[in-house]
C-alpha positions in Angstrom: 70.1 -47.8 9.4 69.6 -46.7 5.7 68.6 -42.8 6.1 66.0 -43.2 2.9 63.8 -45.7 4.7 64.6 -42.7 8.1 63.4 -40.1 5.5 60.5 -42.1 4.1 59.2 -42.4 8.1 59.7 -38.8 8.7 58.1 -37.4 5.2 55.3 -39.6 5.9 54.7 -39.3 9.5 55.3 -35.1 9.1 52.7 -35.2 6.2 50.2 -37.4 7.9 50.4 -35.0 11.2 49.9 -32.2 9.3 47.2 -33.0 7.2 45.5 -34.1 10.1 45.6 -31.1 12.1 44.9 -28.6 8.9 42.0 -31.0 8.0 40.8 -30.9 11.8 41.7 -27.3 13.2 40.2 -25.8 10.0 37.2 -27.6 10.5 36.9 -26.0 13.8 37.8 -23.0 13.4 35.4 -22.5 10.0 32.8 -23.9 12.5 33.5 -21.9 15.2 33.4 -18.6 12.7 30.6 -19.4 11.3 28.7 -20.1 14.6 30.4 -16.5 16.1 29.5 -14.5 13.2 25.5 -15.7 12.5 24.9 -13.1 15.5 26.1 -10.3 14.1 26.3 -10.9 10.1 25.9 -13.5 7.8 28.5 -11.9 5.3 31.3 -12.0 7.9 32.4 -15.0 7.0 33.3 -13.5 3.4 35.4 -11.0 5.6 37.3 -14.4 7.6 38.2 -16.0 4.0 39.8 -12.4 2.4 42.2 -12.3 5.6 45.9 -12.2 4.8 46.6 -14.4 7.5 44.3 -16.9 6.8 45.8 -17.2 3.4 49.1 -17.3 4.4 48.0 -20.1 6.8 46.6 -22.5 3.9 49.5 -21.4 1.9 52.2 -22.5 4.4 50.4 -25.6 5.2 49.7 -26.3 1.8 53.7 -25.7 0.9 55.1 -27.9 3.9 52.8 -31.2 3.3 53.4 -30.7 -0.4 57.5 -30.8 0.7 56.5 -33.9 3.1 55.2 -35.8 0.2 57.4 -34.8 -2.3 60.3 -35.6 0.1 58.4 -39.3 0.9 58.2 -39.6 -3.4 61.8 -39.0 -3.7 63.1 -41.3 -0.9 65.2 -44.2 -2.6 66.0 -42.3 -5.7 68.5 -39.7 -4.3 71.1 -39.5 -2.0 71.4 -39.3 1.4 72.9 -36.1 1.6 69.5 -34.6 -0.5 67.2 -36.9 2.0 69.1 -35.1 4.8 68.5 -31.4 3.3 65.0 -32.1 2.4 63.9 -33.7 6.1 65.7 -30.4 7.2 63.8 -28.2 5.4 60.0 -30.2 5.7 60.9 -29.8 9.7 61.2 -25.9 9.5 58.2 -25.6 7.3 56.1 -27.8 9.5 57.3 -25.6 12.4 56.7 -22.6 10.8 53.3 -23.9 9.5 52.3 -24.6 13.6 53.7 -21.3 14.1 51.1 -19.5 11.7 48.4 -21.8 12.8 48.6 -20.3 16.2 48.6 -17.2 14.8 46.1 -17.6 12.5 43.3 -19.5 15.4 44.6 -16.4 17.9 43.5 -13.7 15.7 40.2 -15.7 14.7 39.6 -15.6 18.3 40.1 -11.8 18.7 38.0 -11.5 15.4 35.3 -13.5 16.9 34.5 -11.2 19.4 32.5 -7.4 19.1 35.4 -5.3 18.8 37.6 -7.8 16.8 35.3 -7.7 13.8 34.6 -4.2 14.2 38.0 -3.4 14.1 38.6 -6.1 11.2 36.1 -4.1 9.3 37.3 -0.8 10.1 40.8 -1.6 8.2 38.6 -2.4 5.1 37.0 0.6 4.8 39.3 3.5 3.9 38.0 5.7 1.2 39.6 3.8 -1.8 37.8 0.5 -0.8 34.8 2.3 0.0 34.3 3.6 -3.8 35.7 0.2 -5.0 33.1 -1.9 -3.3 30.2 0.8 -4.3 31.3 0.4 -7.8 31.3 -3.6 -7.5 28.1 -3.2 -6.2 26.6 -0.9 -8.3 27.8 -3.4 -11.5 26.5 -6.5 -10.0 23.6 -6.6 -7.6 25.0 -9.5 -5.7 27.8 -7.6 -4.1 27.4 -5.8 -0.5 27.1 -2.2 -0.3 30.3 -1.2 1.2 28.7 -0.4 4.6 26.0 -3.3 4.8 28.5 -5.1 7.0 29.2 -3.2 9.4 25.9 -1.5 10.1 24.5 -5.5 10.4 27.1 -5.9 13.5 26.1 -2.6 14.8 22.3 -3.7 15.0 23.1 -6.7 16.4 25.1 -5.1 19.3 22.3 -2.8 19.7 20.0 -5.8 20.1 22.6 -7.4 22.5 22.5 -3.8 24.4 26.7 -4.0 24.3 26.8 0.0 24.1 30.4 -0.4 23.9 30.1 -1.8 21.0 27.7 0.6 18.9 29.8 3.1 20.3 32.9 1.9 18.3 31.1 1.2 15.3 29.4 4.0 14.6 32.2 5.9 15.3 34.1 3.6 12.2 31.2 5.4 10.3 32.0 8.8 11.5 35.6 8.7 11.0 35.7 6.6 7.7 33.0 8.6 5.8 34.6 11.9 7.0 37.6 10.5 5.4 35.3 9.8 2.2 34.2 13.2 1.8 37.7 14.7 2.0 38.7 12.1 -1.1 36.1 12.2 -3.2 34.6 14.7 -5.4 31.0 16.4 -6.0 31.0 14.5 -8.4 31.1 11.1 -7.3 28.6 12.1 -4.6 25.9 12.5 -7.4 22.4 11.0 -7.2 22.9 7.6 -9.6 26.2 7.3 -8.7 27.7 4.0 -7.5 29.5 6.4 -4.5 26.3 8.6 -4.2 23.7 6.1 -3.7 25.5 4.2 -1.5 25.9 7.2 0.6 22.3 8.0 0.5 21.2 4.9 1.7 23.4 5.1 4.6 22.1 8.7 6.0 18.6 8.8 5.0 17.8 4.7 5.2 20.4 2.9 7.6 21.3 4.8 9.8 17.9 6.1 10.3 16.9 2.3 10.7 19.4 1.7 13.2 18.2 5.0 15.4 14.8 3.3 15.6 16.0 0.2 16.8 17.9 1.6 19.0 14.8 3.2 20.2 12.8 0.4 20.2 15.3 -1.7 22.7 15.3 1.5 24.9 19.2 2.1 24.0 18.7 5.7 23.9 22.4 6.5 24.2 22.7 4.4 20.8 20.0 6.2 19.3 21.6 9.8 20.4 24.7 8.3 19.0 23.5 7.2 15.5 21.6 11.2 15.5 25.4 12.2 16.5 27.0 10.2 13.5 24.6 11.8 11.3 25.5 15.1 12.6 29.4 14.7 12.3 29.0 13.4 8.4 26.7 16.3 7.5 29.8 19.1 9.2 32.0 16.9 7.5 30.6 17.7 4.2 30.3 21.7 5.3 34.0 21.4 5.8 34.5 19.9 2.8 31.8 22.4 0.6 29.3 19.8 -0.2 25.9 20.5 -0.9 24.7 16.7 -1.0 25.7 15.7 2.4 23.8 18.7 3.9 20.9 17.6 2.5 20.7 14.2 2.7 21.8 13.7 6.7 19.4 16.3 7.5 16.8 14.0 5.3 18.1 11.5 7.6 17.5 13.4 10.8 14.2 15.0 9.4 12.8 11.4 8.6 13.1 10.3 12.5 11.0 13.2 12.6 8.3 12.1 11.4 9.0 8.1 12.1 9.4 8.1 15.7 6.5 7.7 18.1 5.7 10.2 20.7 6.2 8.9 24.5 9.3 9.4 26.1 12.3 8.0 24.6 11.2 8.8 21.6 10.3 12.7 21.9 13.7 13.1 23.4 15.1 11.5 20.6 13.0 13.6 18.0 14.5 17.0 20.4 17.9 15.9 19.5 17.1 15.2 15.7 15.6 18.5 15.2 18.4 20.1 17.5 21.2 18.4 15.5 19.4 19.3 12.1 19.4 23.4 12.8 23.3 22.8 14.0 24.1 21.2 10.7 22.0 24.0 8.4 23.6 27.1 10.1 27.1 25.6 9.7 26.1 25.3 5.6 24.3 28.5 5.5 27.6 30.1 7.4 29.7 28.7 4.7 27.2 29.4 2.0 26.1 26.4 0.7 22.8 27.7 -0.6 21.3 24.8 -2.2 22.5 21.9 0.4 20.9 24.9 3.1 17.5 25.4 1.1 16.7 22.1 0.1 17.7 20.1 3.7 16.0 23.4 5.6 12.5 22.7 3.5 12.8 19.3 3.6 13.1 19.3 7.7 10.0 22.0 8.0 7.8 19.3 5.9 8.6 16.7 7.7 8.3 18.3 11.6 4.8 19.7 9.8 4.0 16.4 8.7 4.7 15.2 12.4 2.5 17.4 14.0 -0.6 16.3 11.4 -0.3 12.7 12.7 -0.5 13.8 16.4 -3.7 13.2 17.8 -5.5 15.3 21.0 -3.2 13.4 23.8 0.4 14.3 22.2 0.1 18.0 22.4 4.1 17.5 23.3 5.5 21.1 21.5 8.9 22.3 23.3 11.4 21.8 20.0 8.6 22.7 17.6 8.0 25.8 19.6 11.9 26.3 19.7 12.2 25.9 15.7 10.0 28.6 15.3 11.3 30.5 17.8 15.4 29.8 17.4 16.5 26.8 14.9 15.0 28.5 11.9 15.5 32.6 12.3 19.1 30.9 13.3 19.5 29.9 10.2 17.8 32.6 8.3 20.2 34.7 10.2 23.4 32.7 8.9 22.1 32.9 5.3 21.1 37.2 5.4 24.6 37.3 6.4 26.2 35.4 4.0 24.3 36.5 1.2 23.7 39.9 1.9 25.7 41.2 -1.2 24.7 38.3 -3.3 20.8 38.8 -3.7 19.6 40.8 -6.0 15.8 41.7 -4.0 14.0 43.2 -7.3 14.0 39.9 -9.0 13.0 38.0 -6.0 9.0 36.9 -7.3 7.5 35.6 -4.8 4.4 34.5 -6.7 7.1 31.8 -8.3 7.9 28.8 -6.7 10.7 28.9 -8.0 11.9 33.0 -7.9 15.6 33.0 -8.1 16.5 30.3 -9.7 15.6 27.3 -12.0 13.4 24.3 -11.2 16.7 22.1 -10.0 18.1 24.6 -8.5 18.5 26.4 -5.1 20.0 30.2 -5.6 20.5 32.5 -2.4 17.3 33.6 -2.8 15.4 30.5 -2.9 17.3 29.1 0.5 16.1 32.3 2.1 12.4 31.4 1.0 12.8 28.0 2.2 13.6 28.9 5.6 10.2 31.2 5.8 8.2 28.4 4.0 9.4 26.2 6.5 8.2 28.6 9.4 4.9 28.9 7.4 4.4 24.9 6.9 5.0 24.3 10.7 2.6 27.2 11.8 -0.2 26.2 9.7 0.5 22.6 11.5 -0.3 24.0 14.8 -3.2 25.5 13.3 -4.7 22.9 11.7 -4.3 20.5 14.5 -5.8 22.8 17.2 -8.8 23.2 14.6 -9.1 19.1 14.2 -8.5 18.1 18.3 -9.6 21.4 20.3 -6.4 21.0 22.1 -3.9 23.8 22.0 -0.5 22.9 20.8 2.1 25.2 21.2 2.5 28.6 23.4 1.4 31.1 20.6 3.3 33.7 22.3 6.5 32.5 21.8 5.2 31.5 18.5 4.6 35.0 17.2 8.2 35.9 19.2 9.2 33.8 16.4 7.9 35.3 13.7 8.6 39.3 15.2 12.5 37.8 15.2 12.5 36.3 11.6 11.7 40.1 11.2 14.4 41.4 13.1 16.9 39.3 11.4 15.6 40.6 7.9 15.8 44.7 9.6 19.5 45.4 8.0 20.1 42.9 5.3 17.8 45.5 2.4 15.9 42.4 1.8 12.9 44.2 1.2 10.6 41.6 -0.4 11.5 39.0 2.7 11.0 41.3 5.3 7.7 42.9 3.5 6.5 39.0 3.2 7.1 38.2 6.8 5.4 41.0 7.8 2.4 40.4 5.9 2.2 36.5 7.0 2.2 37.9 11.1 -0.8 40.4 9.5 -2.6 37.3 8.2 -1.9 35.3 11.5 -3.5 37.6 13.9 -6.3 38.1 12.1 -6.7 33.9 11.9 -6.0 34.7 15.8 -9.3 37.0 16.2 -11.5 35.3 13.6 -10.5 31.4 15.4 -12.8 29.9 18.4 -11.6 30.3 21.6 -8.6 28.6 22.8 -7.2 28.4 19.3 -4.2 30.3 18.6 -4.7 31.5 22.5 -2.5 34.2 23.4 -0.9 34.9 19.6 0.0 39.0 20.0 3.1 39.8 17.7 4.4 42.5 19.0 5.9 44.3 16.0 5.7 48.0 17.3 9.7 46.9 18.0 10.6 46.1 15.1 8.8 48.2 12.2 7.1 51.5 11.7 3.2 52.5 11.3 4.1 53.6 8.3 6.3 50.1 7.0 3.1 48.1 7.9 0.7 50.5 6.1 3.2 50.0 3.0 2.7 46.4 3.4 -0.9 46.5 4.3 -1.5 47.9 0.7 0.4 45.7 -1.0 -2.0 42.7 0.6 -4.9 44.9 -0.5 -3.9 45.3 -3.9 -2.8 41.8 -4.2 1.2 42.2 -4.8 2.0 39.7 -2.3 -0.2 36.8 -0.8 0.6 35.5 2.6 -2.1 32.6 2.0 0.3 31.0 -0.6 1.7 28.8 2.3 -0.4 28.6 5.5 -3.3 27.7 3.4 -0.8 25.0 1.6 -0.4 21.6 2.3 2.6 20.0 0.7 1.9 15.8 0.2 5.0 14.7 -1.4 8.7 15.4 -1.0 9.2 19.0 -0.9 12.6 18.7 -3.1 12.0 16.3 -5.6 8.0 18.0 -7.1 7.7 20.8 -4.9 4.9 22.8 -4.9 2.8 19.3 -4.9 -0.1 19.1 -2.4 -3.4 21.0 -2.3 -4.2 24.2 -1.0 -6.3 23.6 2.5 -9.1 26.2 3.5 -9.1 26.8 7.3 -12.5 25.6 8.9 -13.2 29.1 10.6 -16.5 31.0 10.6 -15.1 34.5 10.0 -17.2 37.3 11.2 -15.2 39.5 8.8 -13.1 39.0 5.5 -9.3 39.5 5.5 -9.3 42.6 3.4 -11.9 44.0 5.9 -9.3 43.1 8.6 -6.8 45.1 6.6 -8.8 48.1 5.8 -9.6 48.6 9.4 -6.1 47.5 10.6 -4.9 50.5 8.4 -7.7 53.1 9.6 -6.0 52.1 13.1 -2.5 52.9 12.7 -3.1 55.8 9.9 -5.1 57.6 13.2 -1.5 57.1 15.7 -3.5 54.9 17.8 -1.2 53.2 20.1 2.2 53.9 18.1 1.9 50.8 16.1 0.3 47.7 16.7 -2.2 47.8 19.6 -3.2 45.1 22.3 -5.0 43.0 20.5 -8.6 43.3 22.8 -8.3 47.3 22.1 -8.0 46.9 18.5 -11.1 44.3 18.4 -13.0 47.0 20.8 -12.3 49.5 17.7 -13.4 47.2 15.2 -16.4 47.1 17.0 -17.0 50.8 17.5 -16.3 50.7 13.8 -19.2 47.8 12.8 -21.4 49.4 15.1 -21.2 52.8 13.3 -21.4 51.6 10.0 -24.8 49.5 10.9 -26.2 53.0 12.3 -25.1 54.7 9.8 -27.1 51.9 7.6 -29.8 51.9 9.3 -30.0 56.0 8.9 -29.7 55.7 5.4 -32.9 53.0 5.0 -35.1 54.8 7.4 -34.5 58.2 5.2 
């Protein structure tokens, strides 16, 4: 038999085989892929068509029926020996082509599946790709953001309740934004940078997103994973000195806050947010990162005050609110006194500035110090105000003014003066809201300072209120309405609905008779002290009274 009309039936039958089964496997598996993949992204499929394998597939198919035909073109105008080499070599191609597409439909398969494409998607997102695709994006709107992707799948599996699954992808975002942050610099971290915004809309939008849903479908392991991931990228950036990611996971945390709803699932949740912000800010204040510290500590006091406004009468729930005042925020205080202790200079704190220390932009040491105490402030006047507006008490006052007696105690050895004098002053101003309020508000509030300062420290401090120096009304009288570190300052100052039988400089002057007289060593029990301010009242209408009858 004449081996060119062999050739010509082998060329064209290993051409027509082929083309059929690339035409009709691809067709399947594209299907397939694009019916796997609607679930969890509709971007995947951009993912399917990058692979290498997939590629190499079309390439090798492409290469053997383009030999076939060739091979079936040239049959009749060579010789027998080159029909013989070339039927050799379309055979191994075509085998080697069936060989890839099994390859190729196996690892499709795998991809198809949770942990397939979470894995696919962790290879493409080491650091380098990571700024790359933020760039890409940042030039042309139509591009993903380089973790769009994969937080998709991740909400999906959440929706599916495959905790497994959100598991291993948020721990992709963990580990592969850890690795960011030890590549890139400050710099690229910026605010308008490609790198910078797309890291801000992962902590303080997407991530925050996919907490909620995770709340909403009752996956609270997810959500205490997502508050986990957070908490991992903002130590990340403490071990790498970066201010930014400090501040913006604990925006992140802060905003589920305030975004949550209050039964259950959700004040659990909130616990662990707050929890894992104060874990965050005293690793950054330990390593003295003052302005990542200040800013993320004010921003979280706004927004737990701002949770506690929205509350009405029948979500008096208070447990980590009373445990920020009483340990998250002296805890951090305590981390920033100590690393800062040689680094303030206390005579040009101002505390009349909103700004004293530093510049407008800027968060010095002595600023991040204020922040924690405004942030005390903020959330006490919350309790305040929303006992005044429901009639319902909201935390244990107690170990409120605990609280503020150990923000004291923290100041005691640091020669912070000015901090220590203003603290002091705001727990003056407190108790006398405490005696002047109806009862049931501010129930059981009794600082006992006599621990932690002298008669003779408070009568310092009481004159400096008198004469004006220092102003503890600046912030529990404040309400802040807009983001605390972007316009600070910005809100309106709120005048407590009390009907005060005496004025707060009264208070003061007769607060200051007390302790100049030794009674009680120091402060007294707070029912003998308004027993002397009686006797006092009472004697100054008799003596009144003398005087007109003369």
């Amino acid at each position: 038999m004449d081996l060119s009309v062999v050739g010509t039936s082998i060329f064209s039958t290993l051409s027509a085989i082929q083309a059929s089964i690339f035409a009709i496997v691809f067709s399947v598996v594209i299907l397939g892929v694009q019916l796997s993949t609607s679930q969890y992204s509709p971007r995947l499929p951009d993912i399917f068509r990058s692979d290498k394998v997939y590629q190499r597939t079309v390439g090798i198919f492409a290469v053997s029926i383009g030999v076939s035909l060739l091979g079936l073109f040239l049959s009749g105008h060579v010789g027998d020996f080159l029909i013989e080499l070339w039927t050799y070599l379309s055979g191994i191609l075509a085998i080697v082509a069936f060989v890839s597409l099994f390859d190729f439909v196996d690892r499709t398969l795998e991809q198809s599946t949770p942990e397939g494409i979470l894995n696919r998607l962790d290879d493409d997102l080491n650091a380098p790709q990571i700024i790359e695709q933020a760039e890409a994006a940042s030039d042309d709107h139509s591009e993903p953001d380089p973790f769009l992707v994969l937080m998709s799948v991740i909400n999906s599996q959440i929706n599916e309740r495959d905790a497994a699954a959100v598991y291993l992808g948020l721990d992709i975002i963990s580990r592969r934004v850890s690795e960011l942050l030890e590549d890139c610099s400050g710099d690229m971290l910026k605010e308008d940078t490609p790198v910078g915004d797309s890291f801000e809309e992962l902590c303080t939008n997407r991530l925050t997103n996919t907490c909620e849903t995770a709340v909403a479908a009752e996956l609270e392991e997810g959500s205490n994973e997502v508050i986990k991931t957070l908490k991992t990228i903002g130590q990340a950036g403490v071990d790498e000195s970066l201010d930014r990611p400090v501040l913006l996971t604990v925006q992140g945390l802060s905003n589920l806050v305030l975004d949550l709803n209050f039964d259950g699932i959700d004040e659990r949740v909130r616990g662990e947010a707050i929890e894992s912000s104060k874990d965050v800010l005293e690793s950054a204040a330990e390593a003295g990162l003052w302005e990542g510290t200040g800013k993320a500590t004010r921003f979280l006091g706004w927004q737990m005050a701002n949770s506690v406004h929205v509350r009405d009468e029948n979500q008096n729930y208070d447990r980590r609110y009373t445990s920020a005042v009483i340990n998250y925020l002296p805890g951090v205080l305590r981390e920033l006194v100590d690393s800062t202790a040689d680094a303030i200079n206390d005579d040009s704190t101002n505390w009349g500035s909103p700004y004293p220390g530093g510049a407008h932009d800027s968060y010095s040491e002595a600023r991040s110090i204020q922040a924690v105490y405004i942030s005390v402030a903020e959330l006490t006047a919350s309790f305040l105000r929303y006992e005044l507006r429901t009639g319902v008490n909201f935390p244990d006052w107690g170990h409120v003014g605990y609280g503020w007696v150990k923000a004291v105690s923290e100041l005691a050895d640091s020669e912070l003066d000015s901090f220590r004098q203003m603290w002091i002053a705001t727990i003056l101003y407190l108790e006398y809201l405490s005696n002047e309020t109806p009862d049931g508000i501010m129930e059981d509030f009794n600082p006992m300072l006599r621990n932690e300062t002298s008669d003779s420290e408070v009568i310092a401090v009481i004159e400096q209120l008198l004469s004006q120096e220092i102003d503890p009304t600046q912030w529990i009288n404040f309400r802040q309405t807009v983001d605390p570190v972007e316009i600070p300052q910005t809100g309106y100052r709120y005048e407590f609905d009390i009907d005060s039988d005496e004025s707060f400089e009264d208070w003061l002057s007769h607060r200051q008779d007390v302790l100049a007289a030794g009674l009680g060593g120091g402060f007294v029990d707070k029912s003998e002290f308004a027993e002397i301010l009686e006797e006092g009242i009472d004697s100054n209408k008799q003596d009144t009274t003398g005087d007109e009858d003369s």
